[in-house]
Structure formats: structure tokens, C-alpha cells
C-alpha positions in Angstrom: -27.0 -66.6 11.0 -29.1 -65.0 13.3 -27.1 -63.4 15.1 -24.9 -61.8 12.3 -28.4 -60.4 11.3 -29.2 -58.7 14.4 -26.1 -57.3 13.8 -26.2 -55.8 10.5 -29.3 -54.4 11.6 -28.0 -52.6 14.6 -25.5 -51.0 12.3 -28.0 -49.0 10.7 -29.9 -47.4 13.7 -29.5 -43.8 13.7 -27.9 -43.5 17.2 -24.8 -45.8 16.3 -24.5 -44.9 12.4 -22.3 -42.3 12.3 -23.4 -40.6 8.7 -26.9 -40.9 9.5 -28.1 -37.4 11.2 -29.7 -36.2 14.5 -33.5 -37.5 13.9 -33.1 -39.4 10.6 -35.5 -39.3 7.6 -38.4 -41.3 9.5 -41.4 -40.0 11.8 -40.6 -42.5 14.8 -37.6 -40.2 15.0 -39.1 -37.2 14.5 -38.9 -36.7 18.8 -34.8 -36.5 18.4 -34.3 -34.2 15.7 -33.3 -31.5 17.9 -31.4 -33.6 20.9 -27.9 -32.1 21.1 -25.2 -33.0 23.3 -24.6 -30.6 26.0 -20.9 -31.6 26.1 -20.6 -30.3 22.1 -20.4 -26.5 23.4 -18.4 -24.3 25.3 -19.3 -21.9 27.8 -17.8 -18.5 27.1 -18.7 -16.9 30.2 -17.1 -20.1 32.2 -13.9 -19.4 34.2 -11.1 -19.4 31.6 -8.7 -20.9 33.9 -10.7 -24.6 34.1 -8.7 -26.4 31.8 -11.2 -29.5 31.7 -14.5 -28.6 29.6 -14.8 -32.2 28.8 -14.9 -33.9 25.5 -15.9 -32.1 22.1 -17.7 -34.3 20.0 -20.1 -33.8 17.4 -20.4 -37.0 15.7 -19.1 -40.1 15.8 -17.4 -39.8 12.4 -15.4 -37.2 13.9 -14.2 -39.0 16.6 -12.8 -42.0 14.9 -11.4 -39.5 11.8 -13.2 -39.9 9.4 -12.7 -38.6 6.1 -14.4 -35.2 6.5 -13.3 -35.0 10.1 -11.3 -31.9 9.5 -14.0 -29.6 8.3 -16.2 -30.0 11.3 -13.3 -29.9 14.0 -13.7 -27.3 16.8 -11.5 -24.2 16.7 -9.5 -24.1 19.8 -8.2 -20.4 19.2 -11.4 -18.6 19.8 -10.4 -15.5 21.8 -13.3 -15.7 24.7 -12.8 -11.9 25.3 -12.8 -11.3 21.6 -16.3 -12.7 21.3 -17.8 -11.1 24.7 -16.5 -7.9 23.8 -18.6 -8.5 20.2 -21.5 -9.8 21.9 -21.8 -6.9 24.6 -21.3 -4.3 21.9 -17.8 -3.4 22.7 -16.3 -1.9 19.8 -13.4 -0.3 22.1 -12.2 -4.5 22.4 -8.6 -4.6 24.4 -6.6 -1.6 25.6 -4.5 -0.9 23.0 -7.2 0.1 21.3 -8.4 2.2 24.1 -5.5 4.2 23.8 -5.6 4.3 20.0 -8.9 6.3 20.2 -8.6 8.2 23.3 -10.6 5.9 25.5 -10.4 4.4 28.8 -11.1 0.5 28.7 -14.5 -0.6 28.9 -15.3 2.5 27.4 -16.8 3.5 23.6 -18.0 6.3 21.7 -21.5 7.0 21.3 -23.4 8.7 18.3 -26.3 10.3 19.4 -28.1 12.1 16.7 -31.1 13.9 17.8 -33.5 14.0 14.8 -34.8 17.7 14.7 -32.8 18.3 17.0 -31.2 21.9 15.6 -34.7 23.8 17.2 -33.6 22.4 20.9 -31.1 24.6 23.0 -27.5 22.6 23.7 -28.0 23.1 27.3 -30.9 21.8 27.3 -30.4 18.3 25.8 -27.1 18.2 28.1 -29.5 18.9 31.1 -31.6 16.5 30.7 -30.0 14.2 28.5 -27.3 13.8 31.8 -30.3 13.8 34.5 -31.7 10.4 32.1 -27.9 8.6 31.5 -27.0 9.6 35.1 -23.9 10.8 33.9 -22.3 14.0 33.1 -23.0 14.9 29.7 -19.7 16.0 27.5 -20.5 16.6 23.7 -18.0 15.8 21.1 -16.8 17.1 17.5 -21.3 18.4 17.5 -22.3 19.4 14.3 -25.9 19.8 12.5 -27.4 17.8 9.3 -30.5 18.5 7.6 -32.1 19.9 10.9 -30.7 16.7 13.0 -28.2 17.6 15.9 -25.1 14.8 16.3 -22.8 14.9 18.6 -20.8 12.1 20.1 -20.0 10.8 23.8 -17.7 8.4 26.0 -19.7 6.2 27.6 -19.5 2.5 29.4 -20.2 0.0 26.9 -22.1 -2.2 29.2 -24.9 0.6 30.2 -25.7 1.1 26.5 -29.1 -0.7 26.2 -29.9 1.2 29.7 -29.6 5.2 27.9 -31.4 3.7 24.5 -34.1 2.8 26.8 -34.0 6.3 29.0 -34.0 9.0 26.1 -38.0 8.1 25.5 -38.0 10.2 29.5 -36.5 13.5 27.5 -39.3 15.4 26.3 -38.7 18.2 23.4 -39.4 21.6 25.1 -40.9 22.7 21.5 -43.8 19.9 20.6 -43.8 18.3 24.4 -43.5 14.8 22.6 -40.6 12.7 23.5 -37.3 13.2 21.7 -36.6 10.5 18.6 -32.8 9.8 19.7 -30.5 7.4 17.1 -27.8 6.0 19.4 -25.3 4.2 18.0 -21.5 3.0 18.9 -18.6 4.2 17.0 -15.1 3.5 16.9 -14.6 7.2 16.6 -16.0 10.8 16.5 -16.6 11.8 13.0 -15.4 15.1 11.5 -18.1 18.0 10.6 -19.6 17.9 6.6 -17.2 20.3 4.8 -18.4 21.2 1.6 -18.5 19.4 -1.6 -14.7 19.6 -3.0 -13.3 21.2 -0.1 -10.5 20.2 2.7 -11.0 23.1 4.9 -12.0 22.5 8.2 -14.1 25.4 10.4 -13.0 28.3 11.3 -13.5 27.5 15.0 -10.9 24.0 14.7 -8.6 25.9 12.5 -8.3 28.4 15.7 -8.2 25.5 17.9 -5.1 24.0 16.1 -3.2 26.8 16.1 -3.3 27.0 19.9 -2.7 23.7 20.7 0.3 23.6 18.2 1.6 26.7 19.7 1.0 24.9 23.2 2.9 21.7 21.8 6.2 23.9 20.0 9.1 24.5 22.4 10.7 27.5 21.6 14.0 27.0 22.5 15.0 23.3 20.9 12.5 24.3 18.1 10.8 20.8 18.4 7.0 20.6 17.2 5.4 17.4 19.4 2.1 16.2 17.7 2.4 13.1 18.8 -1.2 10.7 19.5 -3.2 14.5 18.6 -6.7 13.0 18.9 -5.8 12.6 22.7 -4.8 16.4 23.3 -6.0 17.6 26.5 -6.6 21.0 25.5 -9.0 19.9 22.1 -11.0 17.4 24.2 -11.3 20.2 26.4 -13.4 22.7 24.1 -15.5 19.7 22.9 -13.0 19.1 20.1 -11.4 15.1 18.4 -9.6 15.8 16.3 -7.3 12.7 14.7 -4.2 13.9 12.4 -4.5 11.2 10.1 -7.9 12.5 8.5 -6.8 14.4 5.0 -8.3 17.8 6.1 -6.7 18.1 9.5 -3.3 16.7 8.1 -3.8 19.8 5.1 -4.6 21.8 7.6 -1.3 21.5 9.8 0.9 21.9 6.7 -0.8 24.8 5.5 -0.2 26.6 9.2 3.2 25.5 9.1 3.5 27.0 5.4 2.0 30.0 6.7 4.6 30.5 10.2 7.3 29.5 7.4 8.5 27.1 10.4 12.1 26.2 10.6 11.6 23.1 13.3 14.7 21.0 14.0 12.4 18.3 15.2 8.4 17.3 14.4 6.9 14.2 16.3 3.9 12.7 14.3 4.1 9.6 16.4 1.0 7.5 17.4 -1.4 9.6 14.6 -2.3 6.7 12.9 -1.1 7.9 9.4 -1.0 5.9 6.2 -0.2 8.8 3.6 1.9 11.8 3.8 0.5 13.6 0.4 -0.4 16.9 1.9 3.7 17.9 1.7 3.1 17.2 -2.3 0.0 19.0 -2.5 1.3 22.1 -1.2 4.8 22.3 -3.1 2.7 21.4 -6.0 0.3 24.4 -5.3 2.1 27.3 -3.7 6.4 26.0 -5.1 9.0 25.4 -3.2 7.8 25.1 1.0 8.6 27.9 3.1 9.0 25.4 6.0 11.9 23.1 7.2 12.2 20.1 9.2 15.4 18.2 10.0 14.2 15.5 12.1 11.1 13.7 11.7 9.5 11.1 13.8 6.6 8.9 12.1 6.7 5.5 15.0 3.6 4.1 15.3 1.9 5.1 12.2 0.5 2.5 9.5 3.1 2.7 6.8 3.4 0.0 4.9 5.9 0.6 1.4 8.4 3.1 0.9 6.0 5.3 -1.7 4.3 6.1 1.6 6.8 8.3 2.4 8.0 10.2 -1.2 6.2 13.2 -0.2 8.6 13.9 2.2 11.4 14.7 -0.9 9.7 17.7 -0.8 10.7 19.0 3.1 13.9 21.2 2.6 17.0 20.1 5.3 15.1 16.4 6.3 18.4 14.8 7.6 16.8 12.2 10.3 14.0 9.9 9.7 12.4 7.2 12.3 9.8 5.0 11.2 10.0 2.3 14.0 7.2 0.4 15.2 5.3 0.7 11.6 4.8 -1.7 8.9 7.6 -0.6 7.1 10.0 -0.5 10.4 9.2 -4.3 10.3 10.2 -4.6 7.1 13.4 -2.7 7.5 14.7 -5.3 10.0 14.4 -8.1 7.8 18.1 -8.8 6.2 16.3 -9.9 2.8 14.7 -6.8 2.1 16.3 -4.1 4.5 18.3 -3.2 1.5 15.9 -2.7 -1.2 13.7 -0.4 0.7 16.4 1.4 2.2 17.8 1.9 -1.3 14.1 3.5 -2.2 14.0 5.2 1.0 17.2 7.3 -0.3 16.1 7.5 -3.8 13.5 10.3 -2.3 15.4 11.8 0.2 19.5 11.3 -1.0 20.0 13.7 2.1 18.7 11.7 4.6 22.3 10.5 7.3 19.8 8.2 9.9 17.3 6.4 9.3 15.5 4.8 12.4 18.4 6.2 15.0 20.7 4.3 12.5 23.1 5.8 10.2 22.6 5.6 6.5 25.2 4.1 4.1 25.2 6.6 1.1 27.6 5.3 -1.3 27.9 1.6 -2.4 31.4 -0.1 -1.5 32.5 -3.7 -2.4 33.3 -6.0 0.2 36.8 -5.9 -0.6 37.1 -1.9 0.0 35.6 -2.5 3.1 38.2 -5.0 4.0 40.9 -2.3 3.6 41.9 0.4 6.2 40.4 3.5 6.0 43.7 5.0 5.5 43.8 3.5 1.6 40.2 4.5 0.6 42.4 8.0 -0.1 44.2 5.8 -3.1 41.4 4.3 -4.8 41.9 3.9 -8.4 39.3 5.4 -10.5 36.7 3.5 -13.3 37.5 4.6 -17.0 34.8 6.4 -18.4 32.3 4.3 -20.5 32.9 5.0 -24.0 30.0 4.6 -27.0 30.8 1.5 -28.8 33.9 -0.3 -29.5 36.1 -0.2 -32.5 39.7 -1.5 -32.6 40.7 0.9 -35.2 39.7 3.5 -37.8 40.2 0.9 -40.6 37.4 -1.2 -39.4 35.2 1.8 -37.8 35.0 4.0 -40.9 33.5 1.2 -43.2 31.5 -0.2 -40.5 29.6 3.0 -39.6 29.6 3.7 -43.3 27.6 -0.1 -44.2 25.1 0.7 -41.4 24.0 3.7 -41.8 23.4 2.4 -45.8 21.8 -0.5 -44.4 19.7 1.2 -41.9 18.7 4.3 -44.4 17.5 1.5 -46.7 15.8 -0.4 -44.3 13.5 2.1 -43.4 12.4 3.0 -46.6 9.9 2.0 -49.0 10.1 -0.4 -50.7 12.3 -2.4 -47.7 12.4 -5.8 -49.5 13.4 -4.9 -52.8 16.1 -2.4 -51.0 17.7 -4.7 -48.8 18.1 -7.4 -52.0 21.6 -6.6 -52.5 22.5 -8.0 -48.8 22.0 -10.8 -48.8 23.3 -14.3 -50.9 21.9 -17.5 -51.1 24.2 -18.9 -47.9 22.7 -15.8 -45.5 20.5 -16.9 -42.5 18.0 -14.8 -41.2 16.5 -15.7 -37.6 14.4 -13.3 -34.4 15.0 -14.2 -31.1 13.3 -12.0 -29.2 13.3 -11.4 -25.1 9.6 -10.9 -23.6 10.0 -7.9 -21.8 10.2 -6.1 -24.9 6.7 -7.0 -26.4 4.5 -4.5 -25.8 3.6 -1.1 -27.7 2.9 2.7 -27.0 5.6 2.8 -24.6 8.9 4.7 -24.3 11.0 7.1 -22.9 12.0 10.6 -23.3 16.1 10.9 -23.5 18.6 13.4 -24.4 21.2 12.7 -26.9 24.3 14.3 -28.8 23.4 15.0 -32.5 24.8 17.1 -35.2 22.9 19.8 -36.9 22.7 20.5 -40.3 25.5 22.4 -40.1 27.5 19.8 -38.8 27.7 21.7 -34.8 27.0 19.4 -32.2 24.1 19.5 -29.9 21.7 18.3 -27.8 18.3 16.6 -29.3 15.7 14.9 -27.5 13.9 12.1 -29.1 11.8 9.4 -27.9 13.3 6.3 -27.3 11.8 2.6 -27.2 12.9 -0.8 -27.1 9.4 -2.3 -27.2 8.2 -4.2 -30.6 4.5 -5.0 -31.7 2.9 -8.8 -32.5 4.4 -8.8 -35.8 7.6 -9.5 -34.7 7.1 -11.7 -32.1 5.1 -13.7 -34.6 8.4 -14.3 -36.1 10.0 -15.1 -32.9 12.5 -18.0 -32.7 13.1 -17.7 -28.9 13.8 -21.7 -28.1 12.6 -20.7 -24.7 9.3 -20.1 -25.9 8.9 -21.9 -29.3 8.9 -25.8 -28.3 7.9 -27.3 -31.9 10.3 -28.4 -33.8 8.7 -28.0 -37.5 8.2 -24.1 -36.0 11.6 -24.0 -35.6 12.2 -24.5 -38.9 10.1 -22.7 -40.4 11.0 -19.7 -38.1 14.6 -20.1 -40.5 14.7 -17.9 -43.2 16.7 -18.9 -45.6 18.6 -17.2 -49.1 17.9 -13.8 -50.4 14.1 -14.2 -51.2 13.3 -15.9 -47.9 15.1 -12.7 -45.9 13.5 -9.9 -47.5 9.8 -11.2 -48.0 10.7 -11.8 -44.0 12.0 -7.9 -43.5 9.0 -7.1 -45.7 6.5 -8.3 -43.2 7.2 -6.4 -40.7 6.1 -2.7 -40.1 7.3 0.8 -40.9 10.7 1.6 -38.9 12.5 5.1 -38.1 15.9 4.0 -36.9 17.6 6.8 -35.2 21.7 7.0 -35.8 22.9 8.3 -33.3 21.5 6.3 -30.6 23.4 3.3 -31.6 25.9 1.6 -29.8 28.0 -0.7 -31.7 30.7 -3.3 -30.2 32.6 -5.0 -32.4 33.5 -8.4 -31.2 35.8 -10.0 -33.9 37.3 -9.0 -37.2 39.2 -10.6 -40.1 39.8 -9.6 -43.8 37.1 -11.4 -44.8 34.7 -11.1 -41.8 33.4 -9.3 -39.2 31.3 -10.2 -36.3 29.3 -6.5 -34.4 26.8 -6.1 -31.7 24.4 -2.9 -32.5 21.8 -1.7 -30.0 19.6 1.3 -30.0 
């Protein structure tokens, strides 16, 4: 007995209870509240190669699985350079990032806004600016802000505590105080203010791009290469960073190429990081028809994600080729399940289009069994019969037919609609609604053009406003046995004999039926009954 009592004692002490923290609730263990296991860490700085770190325990519940064991279990797939890279400051991360803003690696761009900083000569901040970095200064995309001078800089991520500490050594030439100096890293230069409402970039860019696209066009394969912009070695040269993807530089280019009225049997956009293409709408919505053409176009590389992200291009006269490879929506397109769909979208813009990511484009739709066959009998295929309005076996049952609904319908949407309709209807007729869901709804429709007669009897052309969608009052009638699940609904849902019908029909609200919209299909006939289909 003694000895089972030790035992049930030990089980509680805080050092062997597994649900009991660090410390416990007591004073006499205040002195271990904050005892930690040096094996419940890992060193990120450590040699990544060491495969043995040693065991990773936390608690004792969490060795032996306990129930809440997987909420507290270590995450294996921390990315060690990931999380230096945050640490240190290192918004440029791994290369391929580098290269996506025009960096080397280890490198990032630097904000430095210079508060006041309008009154001091460039030169001068360069000068001294360098002499306190220890680096050659090279000012990027610099523009002025309420009196404050920003410009931006490549610098080595590592050394950026070590220039925060040496711009209090500059001293403004004006007040002899030491310069107030914002650094901060970026992931990218930012473009100048343009004014409120406005795309257009300076006058001293717009110059800029018209020189480096004239540098970039070859004359005699009338190819226009923009690929990866930002990194163009003649903008970085004047002090200039200017990414394509930004909505005033991308407005920019089309307008020059609107302007030069550029026929260009090639244009590379690769590597630009673009999402959007609407600056092709904008201008055919604002000037008409382009003046430019473009029969090739590649977009690798870029961020598009859906087929809409291209519709703008409908508006580029003689687009023949497209390549969107190594995108979101290239990705997409390789996948059998949907490769079809978007393609079918894709050529729903651009019905011209022959290739589509080096690959040609199947235009028309052909069964399996046609393509089966020898090319030499797709000369002999037999063509479908025109689709016809309706169905009637003969003029003996069309003539009354037409004549009983357009009676029935004339009456049916006038007032009043119950009393009208009285003479229809018998004491055996059964009136039920089965509606489908996609038509509930209201306030929506479609324009479409239809053949009418006019009062003379001439035919022509009419366009009305056609809708299939119903309002709540009918579907409070509806006797779909899809939806409706209770049996005494059902029933009640029946309406039955001549009253029943029209105070039913009565219910519901004021109709225009339009004639000559209707389709009707008759599907049996006798002398003494007749069983129609009618839509419109």
C-alpha cells in the first residue's frame, strides 16, 4: 500500500506529468518556469548538411502521441535560406528573383528619401553620399515630393545597417546640420507621381522609350523585342527602371506604336511581368480601329492566369501566332481536362489566331468518326438540313393549332385572365408548374432579332427583348419533385377542374407573350387529341 502510494504521488510531479507545464502553478517551482530544452530548437545558421540535430521534443505528451500531438509538432519544411534571407533584410531572396527585378544576388533596392532634400544639389548628395557608403553612388527612377528628394539604389543587402548608420556623417551644405535620410528596402524602384487622373509618364521617359524601342526594332524582319524591359541596358543607363507591366508605361508603348502606325510581324513581351493587356482596348475604344498590326506575339513568362486576360488582344488587326508558355495559363493549357475549354475561349477572341503556343490551332469541330476517314472523303461530306421553326406534320393540324394559341395566348394576357381562360378548361383538366431553377430570377434578358410582319402584312426585322426568367410567384407554385419533397405539397401543388385552373392562372402576374417567337413541335396527334411542345 505504501508503495502504490509513492507512486501515485510521483505521477503528479511536474517534471514527469506530461500536461502539467514548465514551472507549474506553485512558488517552489517558480525557479523552473523558464528551463527549456536546448535540444527543442534548431540552429538555422548550422551546416545544413549535418543530418543529426538530435531529438525534437517539446513535451512528453508529444512524444508518446498524445491527443493534441499534431498541433504542436515541428515543421520539417522550413526553408533555412528562406528565413535568413527575412531575418538579414533580404527582400531580393533567391535568384530568380534577382533576375526578375534587375538585380544581382545578394543584392536589393534601396529607397533613400532625403527629407528637404529638393534645396541640395544632385552632385552633391552623390559626392558625399558615395564617400559615406563607400560605394559608387547611381540614382534611380529620382523624383521630388513635397520638398523631399527620393531616389532609389542597388546595394548589398548585408551592409544595410552600416549606410543607415553613416548618412548622420553627410552634412546639408545649406543649414550645416546633418542630413535626415529615410532608408528603406524595396522590391522595386517606384514610378514618378503623375497627376491625379492621368497615365502619362514624363516627357524625359517618354523620349527615353522611344529610343530604346527604336534600339530594340530590327528593321529588316520587322520584329519589336521588349522582352524583360525593366533590365534594358540603355534605361538603367540614364538613371531610368522602368518595368512594362506598370499601366502607364504599358499605355505608353501602345500609344507610340499607334502613333508610328507599326506593322511588326513579331513583338516579344516576354519576362515583363504582365497580368492585363487592357491598354489595346483602351486605345481602339478611344481613337477606333488601331493603326498598328502585329502578327506574332510572344507573352512567355508573364502572370496570366484566365483566358479574359488576353481579350484585349481581339482588338490587334492580322494576330495570327500567339505563345503564352511558361504562364499560368500555359500550365493550364497542358492539362487534357481543360486544354479544350480555354482553347475554345482563347479563339472566341481571336477566331484568326492558326498557333497557339508553337502549336497549331484546330478551327473547326470534327467528330471522331470524320477524323477516322481519309482526307480524301472530307470533299463528300453530306451537309446538316437547315433547322426549321417548329414542327407540324401537315397544314390540317398546323392551321388550327396556330389558330387555338394565338386565341389562347391573346386571352391569357389580358384582363381579366381567369374569367377569360374559363372556356378551356373542363372539370377532368389538370393544371401543374414544374419549373427548372436556372430560370428564377428577374430583370434579366436579352436583346434578339426576329422576323415579324408589319401591319401591312411585309415581313421584317423587329427587335424585342427576350427572357426566359420568371419572378417568386411562380416558383411558389412550383411542383418540381426535385425540389418539393412533401408529399401533402404535392398535392396541393395539383390544380384541379376549371375553378382550381384559373384562380391558379389568376395568381400570377401580368404577361406579354410575343407570337412570333414561339417555337412549336408537335409530338403526337389523333382526331380527338393532340399532344405540342411550345417555347418562347
Amino acid at each position: 500500500a505504501d508503495a502504490s502510494h509513492e507512486d501515485s504521488k510521483s505521477q503528479w510531479r511536474p517534471e514527469n506529468h506530461s500536461m502539467m507545464p514548465r514551472g507549474g502553478f506553485y512558488p517552489k517551482y517558480k525557479n523552473k518556469r523558464y528551463h527549456f530544452n536546448r535540444d527543442s530548437y534548431e540552429d538555422l545558421d548550422a551546416d545544413a548538411s549535418h543530418e543529426d540535430f538530435g531529438p525534437r521534443s517539446f513535451n512528453r505528451l508529444e512524444r508518446v502521441g498524445g491527443k493534441h500531438s499534431s498541433r504542436r509538432q515541428f515543421n520539417n519544411n522550413i526553408n533555412v535560406d528562406a528565413v535568413r534571407n527575412t531575418i538579414g533584410g533580404n527582400l531580393a531572396g533567391s535568384p530568380q528573383s534577382c533576375q526578375t527585378y534587375g538585380l544581382a544576388v545578394g543584392e536589393s533596392w534601396l529607397r533613400v528619401t532625403v527629407i528637404l532634400g529638393a534645396q541640395i544639389p544632385l552632385d552633391f548628395l552623390k559626392e558625399n553620399l558615395g564617400a559615406a557608403f563607400g560605394i559608387p553612388i547611381r540614382a534611380f527612377n529620382l523624383f521630388t515630393r513635397n520638398n523631399n528628394l527620393t531616389f532609389f539604389l542597388k546595394v548589398r543587402t548585408k551592409q544595410i545597417q552600416t549606410y543607415r548608420k553613416a548618412t548622420s556623417t553627410v552634412m546639408d551644405p545649406n543649414s550645416g546640420k546633418p542630413i535626415v535620410c529615410d532608408l528603406s528596402l524595396v522590391r522595386e524602384p517606384e514610378m514618378p507621381p503623375l497627376p491625379a487622373g492621368s497615365q502619362t509618364l514624363p516627357d524625359q521617359w517618354i523620349e527615353a522609350l522611344r529610343q530604346c524601342f527604336t534600339e530594340r526594332f530590327q528593321t529588316t524582319t520587322r520584329v519589336l523585342d521588349l522582352s524583360s524591359l525593366h533590365t534594358d541596358p540603355t534605361l538603367l543607363s540614364k538613371g531610368l527602371y522602368i518595368p512594362l507591366n506598370r499601366t502607364s508605361v504599358f499605355s505608353t508603348f501602345v500609344s507610340i506604336l499607334q502613333e508610328n502606325s507599326a506593322q511588326l510581324s513579331a513583338l516579344n513581351l516576354s519576362n515583363n511581368r504582365l497580368s492585363h493587356l487592357q491598354s489595346f482596348a483602351d486605345i481602339a475604344t478611344k481613337v477606333g480601329p488601331v493603326a498598328f498590326s502585329v502578327e506574332r506575339i510572344d507573352l512567355s513568362g508573364n502572370f496570366f492566369h484566365h483566358p479574359n486576360s488576353l481579350q484585349p488582344l481581339q482588338f490587334i488587326p492580322g494576330l495570327t501566332s500567339l505563345d503564352v508558355s511558361e504562364t499560368p495559363l500555359g500550365g493550364r493549357l497542358q492539362s487534357t481536362a481543360q486544354a479544350k475549354t480555354l482553347q475554345a475561349r482563347i479563339l472566341h477572341f481571336m477566331p484568326a489566331l492558326k498557333t497557339l503556343n508553337g502549336a497549331p490551332v484546330r478551327s473547326s469541330v470534327e467528330f471522331a468518326v470524320e477524323r477516322e476517314r481519309p482526307s480524301a472523303h472530307f470533299g463528300n461530306r453530306v451537309p446538316l438540313p437547315n433547322s426549321i421553326q417548329g414542327y407540324f406534320p401537315n397544314d390540317e393540324v398546323k392551321l388550327p393549332l396556330l389558330s387555338f394559341l394565338k386565341e389562347y395566348f391573346a386571352r391569357y394576357d389580358s384582363s381579366p385572365r381567369g374569367t377569360n381562360l374559363i372556356s378551356y378548361y373542363t372539370a377532368a383538366s389538370i393544371l401543374t408548374c414544374s419549373l427548372n431553377g436556372t430560370s428564377h430570377g428577374s430583370n434579366r434578358g436579352i436583346m434578339e432579332t426576329i422576323d415579324a410582319c408589319s401591319g401591312s402584312g411585309e415581313p421584317q426585322k423587329k427587335v424585342v427583348l427576350m427572357t426566359g426568367h420568371l419572378d417568386d410567384s411562380y416558383f411558389k407554385n412550383n411542383r418540381n419533385i426535385l425540389r418539393c419533397r412533401d408529399e401533402g405539397r404535392r398535392r396541393e401543388l395539383v390544380s384541379v377542374g376549371t375553378v382550381s385552373i384559373c384562380s391558379a392562372l389568376e395568381r400570377f402576374p401580368v404577361t406579354e407573350h410575343l407570337l412570333e417567337s414561339f417555337s412549336v413541335d408537335v409530338i403526337f396527334h389523333s382526331t380527338s387529341q393532340m399532344l405540342f411542345n411550345v417555347t418562347g
